[in-house]
N, C-alpha and C positions, 0 to 999 in steps of 0.2 A: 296576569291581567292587571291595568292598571286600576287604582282606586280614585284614581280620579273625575270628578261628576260636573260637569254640565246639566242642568236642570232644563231641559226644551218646554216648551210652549204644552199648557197640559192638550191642545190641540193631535199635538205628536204623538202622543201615547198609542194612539193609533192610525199610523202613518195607510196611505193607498196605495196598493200593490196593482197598478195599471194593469198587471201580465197576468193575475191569479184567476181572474174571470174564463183567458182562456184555458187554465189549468182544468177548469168545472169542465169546459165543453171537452176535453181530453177525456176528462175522468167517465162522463157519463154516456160518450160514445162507446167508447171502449165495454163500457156495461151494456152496454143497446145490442152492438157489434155480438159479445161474446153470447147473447140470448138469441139473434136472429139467428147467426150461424150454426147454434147447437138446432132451435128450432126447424130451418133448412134442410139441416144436415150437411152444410157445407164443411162445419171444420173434421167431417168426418170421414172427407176425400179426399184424396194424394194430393200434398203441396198444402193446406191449409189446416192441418194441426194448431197451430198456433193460433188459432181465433176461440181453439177452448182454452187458452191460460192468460184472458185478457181479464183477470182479475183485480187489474191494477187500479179498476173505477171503486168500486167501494175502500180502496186503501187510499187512495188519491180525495175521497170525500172524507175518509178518519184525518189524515196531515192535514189538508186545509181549516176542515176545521175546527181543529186543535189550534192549529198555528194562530189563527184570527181571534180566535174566543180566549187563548189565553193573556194572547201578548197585551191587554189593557191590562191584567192582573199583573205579570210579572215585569211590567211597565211602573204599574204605580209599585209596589215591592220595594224594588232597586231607586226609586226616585222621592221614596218614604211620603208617596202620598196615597189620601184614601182610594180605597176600590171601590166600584160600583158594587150594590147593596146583591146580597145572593136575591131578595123577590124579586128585585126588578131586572136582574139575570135570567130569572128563570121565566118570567111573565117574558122577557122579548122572544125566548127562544120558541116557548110553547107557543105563541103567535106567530111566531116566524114558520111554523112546521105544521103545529095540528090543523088550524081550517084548513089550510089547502090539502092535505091528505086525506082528511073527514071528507069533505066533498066529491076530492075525484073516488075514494072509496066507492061511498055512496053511489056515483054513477053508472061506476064501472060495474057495480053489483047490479042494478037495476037495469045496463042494456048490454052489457059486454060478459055474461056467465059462460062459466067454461066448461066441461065437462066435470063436475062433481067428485067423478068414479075413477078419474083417471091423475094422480098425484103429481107424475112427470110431463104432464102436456103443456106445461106454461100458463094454462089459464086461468082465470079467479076463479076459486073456489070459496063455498063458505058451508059447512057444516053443521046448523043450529046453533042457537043464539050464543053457546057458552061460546064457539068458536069464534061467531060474530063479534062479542064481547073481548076475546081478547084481540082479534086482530083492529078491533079501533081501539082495544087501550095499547096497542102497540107491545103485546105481551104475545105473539103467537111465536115467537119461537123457545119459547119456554114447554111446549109441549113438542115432540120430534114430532107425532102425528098430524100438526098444525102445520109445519114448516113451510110446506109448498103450498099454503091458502092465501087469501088475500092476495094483493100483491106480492108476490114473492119477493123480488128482490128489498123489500120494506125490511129484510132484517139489520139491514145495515141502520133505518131510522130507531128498532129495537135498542141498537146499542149506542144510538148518539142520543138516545132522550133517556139512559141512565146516563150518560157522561154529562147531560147538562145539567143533572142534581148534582152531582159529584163537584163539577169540576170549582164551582163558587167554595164549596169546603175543602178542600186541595187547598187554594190559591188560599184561602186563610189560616189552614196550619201552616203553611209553609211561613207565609209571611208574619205569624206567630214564635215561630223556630228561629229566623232569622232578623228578626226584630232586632237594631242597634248595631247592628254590623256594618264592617265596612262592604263598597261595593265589588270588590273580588270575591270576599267568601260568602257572600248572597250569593252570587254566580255559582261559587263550587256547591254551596250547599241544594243550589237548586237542582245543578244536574246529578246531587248524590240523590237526592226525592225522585229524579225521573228513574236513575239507573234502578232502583228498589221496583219501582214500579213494569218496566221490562222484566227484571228478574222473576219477580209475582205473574208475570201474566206468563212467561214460558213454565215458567212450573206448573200452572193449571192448566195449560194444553198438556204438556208432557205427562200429568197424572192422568188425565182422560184417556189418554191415547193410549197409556202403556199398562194402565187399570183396566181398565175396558176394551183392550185390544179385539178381542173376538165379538162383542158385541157390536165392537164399530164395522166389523167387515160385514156384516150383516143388513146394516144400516138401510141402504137403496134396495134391497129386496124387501124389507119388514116395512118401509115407508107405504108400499105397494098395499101392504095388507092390513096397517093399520098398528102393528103393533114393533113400531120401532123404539128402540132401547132411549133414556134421557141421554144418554153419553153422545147419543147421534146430534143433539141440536148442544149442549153443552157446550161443545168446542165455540159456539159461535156464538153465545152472550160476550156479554162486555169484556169481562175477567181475561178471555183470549183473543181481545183486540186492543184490551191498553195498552201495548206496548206502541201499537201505531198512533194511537192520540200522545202517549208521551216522547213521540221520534217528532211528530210537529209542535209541542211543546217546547223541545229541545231546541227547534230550530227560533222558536220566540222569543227565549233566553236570549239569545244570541242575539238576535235583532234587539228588542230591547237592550243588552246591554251594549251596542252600538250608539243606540239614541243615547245611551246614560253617561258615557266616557268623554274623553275631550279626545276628538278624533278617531278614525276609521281604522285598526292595524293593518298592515302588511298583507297577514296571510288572509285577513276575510278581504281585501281588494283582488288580492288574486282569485280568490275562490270564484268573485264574483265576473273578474275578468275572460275567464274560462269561457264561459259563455256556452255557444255551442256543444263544447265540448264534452258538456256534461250530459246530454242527449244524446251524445256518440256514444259513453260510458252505458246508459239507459240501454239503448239499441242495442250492445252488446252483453249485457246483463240476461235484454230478455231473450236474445238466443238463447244462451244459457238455461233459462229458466223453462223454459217452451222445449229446449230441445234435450238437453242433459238430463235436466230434472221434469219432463212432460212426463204427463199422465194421459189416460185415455178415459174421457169421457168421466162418470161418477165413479169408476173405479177405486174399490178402497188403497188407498194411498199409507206407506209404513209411517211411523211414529218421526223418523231420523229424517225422509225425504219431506215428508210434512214440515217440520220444522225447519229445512233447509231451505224449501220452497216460501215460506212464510217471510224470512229473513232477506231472500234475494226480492220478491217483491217488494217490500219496503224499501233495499237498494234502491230502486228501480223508482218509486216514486219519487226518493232523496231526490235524484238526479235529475228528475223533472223538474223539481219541485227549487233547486238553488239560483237556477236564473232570474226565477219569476222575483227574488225574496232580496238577491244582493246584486252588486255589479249595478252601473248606468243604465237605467229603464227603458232608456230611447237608443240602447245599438244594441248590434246583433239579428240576426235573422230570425232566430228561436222568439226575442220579444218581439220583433216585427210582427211572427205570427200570432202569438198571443194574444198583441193587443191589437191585430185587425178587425175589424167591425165585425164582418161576419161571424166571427170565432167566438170575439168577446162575447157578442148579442146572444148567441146560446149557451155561454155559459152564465150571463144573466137571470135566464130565464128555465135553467138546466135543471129546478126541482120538479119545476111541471114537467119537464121531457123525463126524471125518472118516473115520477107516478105515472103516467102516462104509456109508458112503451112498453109495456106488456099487454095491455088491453090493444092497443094497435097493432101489434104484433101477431095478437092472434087474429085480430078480426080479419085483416091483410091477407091472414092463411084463408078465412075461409071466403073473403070476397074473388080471393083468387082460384077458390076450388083446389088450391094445392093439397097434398100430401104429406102430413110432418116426416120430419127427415126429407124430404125428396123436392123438396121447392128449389124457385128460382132466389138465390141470395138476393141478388142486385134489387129487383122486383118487389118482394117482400118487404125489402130493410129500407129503401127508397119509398113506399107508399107510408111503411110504420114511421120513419125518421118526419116527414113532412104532416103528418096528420099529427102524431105526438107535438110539435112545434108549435103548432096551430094551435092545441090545447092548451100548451103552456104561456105562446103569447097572452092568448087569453086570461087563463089563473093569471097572470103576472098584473096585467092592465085591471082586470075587474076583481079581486081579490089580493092578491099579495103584496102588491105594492099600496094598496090605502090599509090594507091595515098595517102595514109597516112605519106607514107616515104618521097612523095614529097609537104608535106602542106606548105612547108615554101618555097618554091623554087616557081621562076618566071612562068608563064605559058609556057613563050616561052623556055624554060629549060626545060619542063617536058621529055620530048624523050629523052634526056643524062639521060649515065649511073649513077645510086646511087650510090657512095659510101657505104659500111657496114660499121654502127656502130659498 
């Protein structure tokens, strides 16, 4: 790698990724997708297996947003300028996250309640106040008998609101470590802090798994009764996801040190050139991983296949995920779709369509009088998909977007008008 530095516009540090928007609406269909169809029972008839291993949306929301929140850090790093302050890192993210969760929480608990007694039906549950308490401090999967409460799928926000303490202190040892250096072994010394960081996270799945082996097979039947093992929610704290926030790290190194060099090399033009092609590589990944390495339903899954499954997922988002990041923004069929209005437009607005689609999801089963397991996919996911939307255009317009515009403004300021950028 060359050590030669070009200094860009501190503008650049954080360059716009036209295509990454519709990366969101991929990620969280696919989330939407893999709940209706379990709720249906669609993935559980001949020919559609493969809509239980569309896992790819919560790893798809770890990369991106890794890749976004770090590349200003290991931007400024490699370009020896200051970082933005960890409070006012951590004040944009909690604002970026907590009201609109606190709110659709709240809603959802006051008209959307699900059956209480029943853990696996998909719908909100809340079990007195202590459970109340941690599912809004974003602590319920810290208890396995928690897990399926609240929003369920909100575990994924469990482990990205420790990655957002974290990751301000990360980016300042690092950039403490490598202090005075030139910029190639900033580069190696970065991705040696990522590779540590992969390493650490398979070892604490793999001690879960192969410590607690018997107790995890137990897991989906003790959930049922209330008394399922810690090892069962374990695997799923932070510790056995950093390895996905540090695979989109990896990828911000990279870009950053793109922006830091004098010139583009070779092999990332090509990478970038590829285009499609890396969605062909995806598509054939997640055969693979649906079909070789498929499971059935919650079934406990071994220690080896678990981790193999873990590893090809992550493939599988890489490859989503390289179009969007390198290569000419404006060719290609893949960015054409990414950055088509429709697509982008939901992945805009893609956090209120996750908070959102499990409260429509259920209510959809019962406006429709369906049967879990036995409903109309199309039906069900089409009523959920368009009401979710609606909620989130909404959060976005009358919530998300003014307090976005006022992160940097005093509290007691917030009720003055914004200015337009």
């Amino acid at each position: 790698m060359s050590d030669a530095v070009v200094a860009p516009p501190a503008a650049t540090l954080r360059p716009h990724y036209p295509s990454l928007e519709g990366l969101r609406t991929i990620g969280v269909m696919a989330l939407f997708f893999q709940h209706t169809g379990y709720t249906t029972g669609l993935q559980a008839r001949a020919g559609f297996g493969w809509m239980g291993h569309l896992e790819l949306g919560p790893t798809m929301f770890f990369v991106l947003s890794s890749f976004l929140l770090y590349q200003p850090f290991v931007s400024a790093n490699l370009l020896d300028r200051t970082p933005q302050r960890w409070g006012r890192f951590v004040r944009t993210r909690l604002l970026r996250v907590v009201p609109a969760y606190w709110i659709t929480l709240a809603l959802l608990m006051l008209f959307f309640r699900a059956d209480p007694n029943d853990p696996l039906s998909g719908g909100l549950k809340v079990d007195g106040w202590r459970d109340g308490l941690a599912i809004f401090g974003f602590a319920q999967t810290y208890n396995p008998d928690w897990f399926f409460h609240g929003i369920t799928s909100a575990y994924t926000l469990n482990v990205e609101f420790v990655f957002y303490l974290l990751l301000p202190l990360y980016a300042y040892a690092v950039a403490r470590f490598t202090s005075g250096r030139a910029l190639g072994e900033k580069v190696k010394l970065e991705f040696y802090a990522l590779g540590a960081v992969v390493v650490g996270s398979a070892v604490w799945r793999l001690a879960i798994e192969l410590l607690f082996e018997d107790e995890r097979r137990q897991c989906v039947a003790q959930a049922v009764t209330g008394d399922a093992h810690l090892a069962c929610a374990a695997v799923q704290w932070f510790p056995g996801y950093a390895d996905y926030f540090a695979l989109g790290m990896g990828v911000a190194v990279i870009a950053s040190w793109r922006l830091a060099r004098a010139g583009e090399p070779g092999w990332l033009r090509r990478i970038g050139a590829l285009g499609s092609w890396w969605w062909a590589a995806a598509l054939g990944l997640f055969v693979i991983y649906s079909g070789v390495l498929g499971t059935k339903g919650l079934a406990y899954v071994s220690p080896m296949k678990a981790e193999a499954r873990h590893f090809m997922n992550a493939a599988i988002v890489v490859c989503l995920l390289l179009p969007g990041v390198f290569g000419a923004q404006g060719r290609g069929g893949v960015r054409w779709f990414l950055q088509w209005k429709p697509i982008a437009y939901v992945g805009l607005v893609s956090y209120g369509v996750y908070l959102w689609h499990q409260g429509w999801t259920d209510n959809a089963m019962e406006y429709t009088d369906s049967r879990p397991l036995h409903a109309n996919f199309l039906l069900i996911t089409g009523i959920a998909v368009a009401l979710s939307v609606v909620c989130a255009v909404a959060s976005w317009y009358a919530l998300e977007k003014p307090i976005n515009r006022r992160r940097d403004i005093p509290l007691k300021h917030w009720f003055r008008p914004v200015p337009k950028k």
